[in-house]
N, C-alpha and C positions, 0 to 999 in steps of 0.2 A: 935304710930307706925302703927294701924290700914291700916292707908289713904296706908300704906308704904310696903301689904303684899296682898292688893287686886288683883283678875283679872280684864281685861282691854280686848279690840277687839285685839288688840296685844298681849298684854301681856296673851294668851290663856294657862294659864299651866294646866290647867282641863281638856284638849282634848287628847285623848288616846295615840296619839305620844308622849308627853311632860310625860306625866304619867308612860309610859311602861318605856321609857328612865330611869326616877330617879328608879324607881324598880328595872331596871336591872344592874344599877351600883350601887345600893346602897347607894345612898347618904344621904338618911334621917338616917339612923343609925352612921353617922359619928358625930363628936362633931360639934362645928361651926367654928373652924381655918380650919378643915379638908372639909367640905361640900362646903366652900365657895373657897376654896384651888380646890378640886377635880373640880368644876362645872368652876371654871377659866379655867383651865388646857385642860377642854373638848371644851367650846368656841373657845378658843386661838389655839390649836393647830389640832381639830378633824372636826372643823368649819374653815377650811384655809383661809388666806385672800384674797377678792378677791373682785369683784364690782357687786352687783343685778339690778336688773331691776328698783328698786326703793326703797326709806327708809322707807318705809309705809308698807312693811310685816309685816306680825304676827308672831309669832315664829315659829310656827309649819312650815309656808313657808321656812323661813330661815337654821332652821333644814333639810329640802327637800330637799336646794339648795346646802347645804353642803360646803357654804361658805359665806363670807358674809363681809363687811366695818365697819365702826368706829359708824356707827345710826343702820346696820340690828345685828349685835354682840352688842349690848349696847341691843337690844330688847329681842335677847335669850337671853344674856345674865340673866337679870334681869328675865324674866319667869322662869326660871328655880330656879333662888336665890329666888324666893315668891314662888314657887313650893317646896320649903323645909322649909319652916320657915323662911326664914332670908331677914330682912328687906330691901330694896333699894328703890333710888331713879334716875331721868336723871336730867344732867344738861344740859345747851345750849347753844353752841357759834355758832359764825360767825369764819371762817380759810380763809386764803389765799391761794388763788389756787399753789402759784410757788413752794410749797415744793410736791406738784406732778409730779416734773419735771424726767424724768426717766420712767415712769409707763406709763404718757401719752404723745402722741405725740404734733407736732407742733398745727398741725390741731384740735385737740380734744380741745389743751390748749386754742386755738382762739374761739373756740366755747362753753369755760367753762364762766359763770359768776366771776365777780372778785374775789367775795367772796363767800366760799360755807356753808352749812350749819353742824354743827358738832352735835357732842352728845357722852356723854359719861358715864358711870352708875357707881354712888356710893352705894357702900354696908354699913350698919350701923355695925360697929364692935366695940366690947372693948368699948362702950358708944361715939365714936365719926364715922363721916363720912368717908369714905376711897374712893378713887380715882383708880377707874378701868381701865383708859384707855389703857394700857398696852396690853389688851386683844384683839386689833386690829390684831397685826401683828404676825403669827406664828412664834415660833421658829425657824423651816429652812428657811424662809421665811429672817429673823433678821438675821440670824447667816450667810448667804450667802452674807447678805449689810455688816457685820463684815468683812467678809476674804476681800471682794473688798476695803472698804471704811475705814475698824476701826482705819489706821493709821493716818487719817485727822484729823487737831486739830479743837477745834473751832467749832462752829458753824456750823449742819448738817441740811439741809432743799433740800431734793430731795426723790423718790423713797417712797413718801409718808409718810415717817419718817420727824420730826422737834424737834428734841432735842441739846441738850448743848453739848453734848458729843457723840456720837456715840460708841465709844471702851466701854465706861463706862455703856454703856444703858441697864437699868436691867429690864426685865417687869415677874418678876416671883415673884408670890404671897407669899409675908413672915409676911401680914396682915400689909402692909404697902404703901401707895400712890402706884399706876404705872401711866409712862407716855410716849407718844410716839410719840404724834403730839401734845402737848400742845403750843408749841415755836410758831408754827403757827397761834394761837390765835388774832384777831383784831376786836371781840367783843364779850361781856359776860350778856347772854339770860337771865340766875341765874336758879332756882331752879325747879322741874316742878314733880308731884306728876307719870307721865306716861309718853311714846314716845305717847300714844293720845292726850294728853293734849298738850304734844311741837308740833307737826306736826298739832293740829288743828289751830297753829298761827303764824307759820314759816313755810316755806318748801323752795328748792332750786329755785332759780331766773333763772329758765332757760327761754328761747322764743318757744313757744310751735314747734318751728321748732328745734329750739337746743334740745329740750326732745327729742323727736323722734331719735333725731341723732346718742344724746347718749344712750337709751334705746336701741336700735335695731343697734348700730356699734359700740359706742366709750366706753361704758361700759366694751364690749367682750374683741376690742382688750389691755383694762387696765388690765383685769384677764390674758390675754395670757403672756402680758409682767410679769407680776407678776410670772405668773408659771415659767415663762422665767429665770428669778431671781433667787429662790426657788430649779428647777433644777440642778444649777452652783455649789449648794449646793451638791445635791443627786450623782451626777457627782464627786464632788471631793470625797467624802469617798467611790464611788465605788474605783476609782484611787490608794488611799490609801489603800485600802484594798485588792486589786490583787498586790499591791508590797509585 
């Protein structure tokens, strides 16, 4: 488990932000269903879903950024889980762009490669692997695609979500699988000891004109829409709660 608890140029959890943070929530005094429970909990919902300038930050960036996607949340994520003890690992796929449909525009989608590049972090629990990915998308973030979307049967692939159920979609840590964009799956990278290790042999297929494009415009306006979402959220329970 060694290989599975080290720091990493990413994975920085020794640098003073990473360090003050677990001191001042306390994480290392909780048992391991709790630590690993509380550190989900902070990624997922304190870490908002949103899109960065690229998957290649380090944690302490993405802690900065205060928000972060499915490879910069898979990177805190995991710093923080080997910042208290508890062993993880990334895994690596290829996704298909169309269940971004909602988030991004016409234009952005024309300018996205077919296929993009994914990640998602397992934590070593109870002697077997456990599947993080859940940890993508905030809960007001989920719970606002719920009021709009939960009564659709079948098959959910838009708004950056890709699961079997949408009404049913659980991604709260009860030390058991989460998933959120798995369905979008269309190739499996397998096992990968770091995000240095994945990204020194995969990264995204863009045209160094399309990076630019999306670094500097079409990143933003997917975070706006996003917030856009999210809001629809904060919006109705003001509603609710002035009746």
């Amino acid at each position: 488990m060694e290989q599975y608890l080290k720091q990493t140029d990413m994975l920085n959890f020794h640098e003073k932000e990473i360090q003050q943070l677990i001191h001042l929530r306390k994480w290392k005094e909780l048992d391991e269903f709790h630590k690993i429970k509380e550190i989900y909990q902070f990624v997922q919902n304190e870490i908002v879903f949103g899109y960065n300038c690229c998957d290649t930050l380090n944690a302490t960036q993405v802690l900065a950024d205060g928000y972060g996607q499915c490879n910069t949340k898979a990177t805190l994520l995991m710093a923080l889980l080997r910042g208290v003890g508890i062993p993880c690992r990334l895994h690596g796929f290829e996704v298909s762009k169309n269940f971004q449909r909602g988030v991004t525009s016409a234009l952005i989608s024309l300018l996205a490669p077919k296929t993009i590049v994914h990640t998602w972090a397992e934590v070593y629990y109870q002697e077997k692997w456990i599947v993080l990915e859940g940890v993508i998308t905030d809960q007001a973030y989920l719970s606002a695609l719920k009021k709009t979307y939960g009564e659709v049967t079948g098959e959910f692939r838009k708004y950056a979500v890709a699961t079997k159920n949408l009404k049913e979609l659980s991604v709260e840590w009860k030390g058991e699988h989460t998933f959120v964009q798995s369905q979008a799956i269309v190739c499996d990278y397998g096992i990968f000891q770091s995000p240095d290790e994945f990204f020194q042999q995969h990264g995204q297929h863009f045209h160094w004109i399309n990076r630019f494009l999306y670094t500097h415009f079409g990143r933003k306006i997917m975070t706006r829409n996003v917030d856009k979402v999210r809001r629809r959220n904060v919006g109705s329970k003001k509603k609710k709660a002035g009746k």
